[in-house]
N, C-alpha and C positions, 0 to 999 in steps of 0.2 A: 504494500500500500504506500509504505514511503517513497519508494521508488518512482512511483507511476506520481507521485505529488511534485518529486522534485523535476521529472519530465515535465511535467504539464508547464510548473515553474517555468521553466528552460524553453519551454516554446513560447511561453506567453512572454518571457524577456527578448525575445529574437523578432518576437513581432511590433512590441515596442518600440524597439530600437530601427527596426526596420520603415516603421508609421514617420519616425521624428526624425529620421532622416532622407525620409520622402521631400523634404520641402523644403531642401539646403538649396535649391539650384535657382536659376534666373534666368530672364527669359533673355534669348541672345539677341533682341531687336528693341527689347524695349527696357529690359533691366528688372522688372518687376519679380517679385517674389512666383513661384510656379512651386508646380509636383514634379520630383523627377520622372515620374512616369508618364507627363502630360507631352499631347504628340502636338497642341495648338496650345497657343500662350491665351488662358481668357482675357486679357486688355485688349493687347492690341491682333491677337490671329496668326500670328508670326507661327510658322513652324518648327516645330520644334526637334531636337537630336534627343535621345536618351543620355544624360547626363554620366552614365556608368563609363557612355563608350570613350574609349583613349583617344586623347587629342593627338592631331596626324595632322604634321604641314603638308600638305596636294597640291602646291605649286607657288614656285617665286620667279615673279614677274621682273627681269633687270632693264632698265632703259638704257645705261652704259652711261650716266651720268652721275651715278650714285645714288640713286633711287629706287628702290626696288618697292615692288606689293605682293605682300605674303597674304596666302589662302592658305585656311586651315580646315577642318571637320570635326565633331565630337566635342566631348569635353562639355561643361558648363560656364557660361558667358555670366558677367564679363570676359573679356580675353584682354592679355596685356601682353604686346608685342615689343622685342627687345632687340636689338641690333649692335652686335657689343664686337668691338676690334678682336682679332684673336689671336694672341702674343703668346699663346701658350697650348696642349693639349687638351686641357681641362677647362669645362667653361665655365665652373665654379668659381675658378680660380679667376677669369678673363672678369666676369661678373662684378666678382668682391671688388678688384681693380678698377674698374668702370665707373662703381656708384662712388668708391674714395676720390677717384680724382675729379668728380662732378661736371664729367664730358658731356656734350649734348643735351643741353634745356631742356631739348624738345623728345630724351629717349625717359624712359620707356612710355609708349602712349596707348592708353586703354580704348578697346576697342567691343561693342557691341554685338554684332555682327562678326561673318567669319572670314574678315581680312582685314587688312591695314597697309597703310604707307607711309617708308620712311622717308626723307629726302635727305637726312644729313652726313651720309656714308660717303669714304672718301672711296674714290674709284681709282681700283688697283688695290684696295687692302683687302685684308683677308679679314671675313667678320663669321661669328656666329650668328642665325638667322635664331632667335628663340619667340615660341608662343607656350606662357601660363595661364591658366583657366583658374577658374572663382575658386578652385580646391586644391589648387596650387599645385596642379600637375602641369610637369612640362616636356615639351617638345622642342629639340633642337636639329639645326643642321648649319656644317662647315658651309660657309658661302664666299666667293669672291665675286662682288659686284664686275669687274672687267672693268680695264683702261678705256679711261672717256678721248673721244676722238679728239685729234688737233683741230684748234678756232683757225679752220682755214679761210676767212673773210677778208683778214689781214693783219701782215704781222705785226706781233708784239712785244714792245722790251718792256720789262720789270728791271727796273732801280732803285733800290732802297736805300737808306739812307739813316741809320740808326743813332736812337738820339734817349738820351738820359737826362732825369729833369727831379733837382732836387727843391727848387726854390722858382724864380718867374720865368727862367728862360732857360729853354733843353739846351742839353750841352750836346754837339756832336762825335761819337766815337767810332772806329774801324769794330768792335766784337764790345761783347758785354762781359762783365766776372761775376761767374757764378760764385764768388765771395762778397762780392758786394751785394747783391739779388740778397743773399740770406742774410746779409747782417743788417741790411737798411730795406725792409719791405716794403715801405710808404715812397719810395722814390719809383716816378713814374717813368716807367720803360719804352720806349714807340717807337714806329719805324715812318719816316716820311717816305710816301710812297710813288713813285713818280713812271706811270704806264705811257709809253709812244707809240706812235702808228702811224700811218701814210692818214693822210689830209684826209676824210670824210666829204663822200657828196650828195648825203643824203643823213639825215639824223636816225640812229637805232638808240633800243631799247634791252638790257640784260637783265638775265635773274644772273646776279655775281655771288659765285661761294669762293671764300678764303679757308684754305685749308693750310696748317702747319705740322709737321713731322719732326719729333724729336729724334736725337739719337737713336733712344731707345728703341725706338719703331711706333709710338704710339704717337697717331694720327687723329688731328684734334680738326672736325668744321668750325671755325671760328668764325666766319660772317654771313649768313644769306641776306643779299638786299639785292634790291632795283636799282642797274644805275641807268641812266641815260647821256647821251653822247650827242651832240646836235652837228645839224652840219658844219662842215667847214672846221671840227676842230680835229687837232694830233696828237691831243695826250690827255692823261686822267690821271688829278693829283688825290692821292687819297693821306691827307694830312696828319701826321700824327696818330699814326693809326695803332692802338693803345696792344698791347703787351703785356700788360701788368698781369692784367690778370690770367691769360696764360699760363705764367710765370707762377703766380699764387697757386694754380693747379697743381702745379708740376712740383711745387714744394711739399704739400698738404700731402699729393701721395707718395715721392721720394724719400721726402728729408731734406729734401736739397735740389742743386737743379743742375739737369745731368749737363756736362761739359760733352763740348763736341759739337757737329755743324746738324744746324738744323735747316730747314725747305719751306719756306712761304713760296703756296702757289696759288694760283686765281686762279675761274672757271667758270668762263661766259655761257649761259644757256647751257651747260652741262659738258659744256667741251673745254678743254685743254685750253688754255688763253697763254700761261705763261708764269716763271717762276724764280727766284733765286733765294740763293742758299746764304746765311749768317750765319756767324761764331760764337759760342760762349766757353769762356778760359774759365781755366780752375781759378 
């Protein structure tokens, strides 16, 4: 008799447990509380996946600009889509490093539905694609967005011009010292930036990404904006174009800030525009 009591016990616990975790999931179109058993979200109709089933990336979309859109399946939504450089085997590891050096504003971006788009991946790195669901299962895959094509419109030179500013007026120097970066952090870093071209005979329009590469290999999008260019002109000054904080990154996760040459490169409309390389001494 005892037996058959602690049975009865033991199924009536399994179906408990089973009822009160019926209703952990969300609806993937609209967020609202659901059954995981439900095949339509009652809000808004959305269709719905069994929340049991394993989340599975089914396709990444690359433009060759640094943008990819990832599709996924399964799982329970929200979804949180993550795009992380990948410096290492492990993407534990590339992760933990990712969120310490506080790359990318704009990563990780949650997502409702079952895709997402990044735009701030530097093209030519090697990144992990990862999608986590509302139960913090995840899916990953090795990605390399592919080298974005040469701005063949007309060519470009990049001149930089590196300047340090501890009081009213930047002082101009040939490399920076990563001695001075760590002992005096309020002292503001920049590069004046000075892009040429053959005359314009007609005025264009750019999405411009600044990207920078440490030593290390870790590759930072540091600007998306709009520029525009009107006719008639042959060069684009980007003034003082700030560093500091960069530099605050790359302390916060080092220690310090690696010595050795680093790559500021632009890239008009997704393609290749043009690039050069700076110094930082021990």
């Amino acid at each position: 008799m005892r037996r058959k009591f602690l049975l009865s016990a033991a199924l009536a616990l399994l179906i408990i447990l089973a009822v009160s975790s019926a209703w952990a999931a969300y609806c993937t179109a609209c967020g609202v509380s659901i059954s995981d058993s439900a095949h339509l979200c009652p809000r808004c109709g959305a269709r719905q996946m069994p929340s049991s089933a394993a989340v599975a990336i089914t396709h990444i979309h690359n433009s060759g600009d640094g943008t990819v859109t990832v599709n996924w399946s399964g799982g329970a939504g929200p979804y949180t889509l993550l795009c992380v450089q990948k410096l290492s085997g492990d993407i534990s590891v590339d992760l933990a490093s990712s969120a310490c050096m506080g790359f990318q504003a704009a990563s990780p971006c949650t997502f409702s539905g079952y895709s997402g788009t990044a735009d701030w991946l530097v093209p030519g790195q090697d990144y992990w694609i990862a999608v986590r669901d509302a139960k913090d299962r995840l899916v990953y895959r090795a990605w390399i967005p592919g080298e974005a094509p040469a701005f063949s419109d007309f060519p470009i030179s990049v001149t930089l011009r590196l300047q340090s500013c501890s009081g009213a007026e930047p002082r101009a120097c040939s490399s920076f010292s990563a001695k001075d970066i760590a002992a005096d952090p309020a002292i503001a870093y920049s590069a004046d930036v000075l892009l040429t071209f053959p005359e314009l005979t007609s005025g264009r329009e750019f999405t411009a990404k600044v990207c920078i590469t440490a030593p290390t290999g870790a590759a930072l999008t540091d600007t998306v904006t709009v520029l525009t260019l009107p006719a008639g002109s042959s060069s684009l000054r980007l003034a003082d174009y700030d560093l500091s904080q960069y530099f605050s990154r790359l302390m916060a996760h080092y220690g310090c800030i690696p010595a050795g040459e680093y790559t500021w490169a632009i890239y008009f409309g997704g393609m290749f525009a043009g690039s050069q390389t700076f110094c930082i001494t021990d």
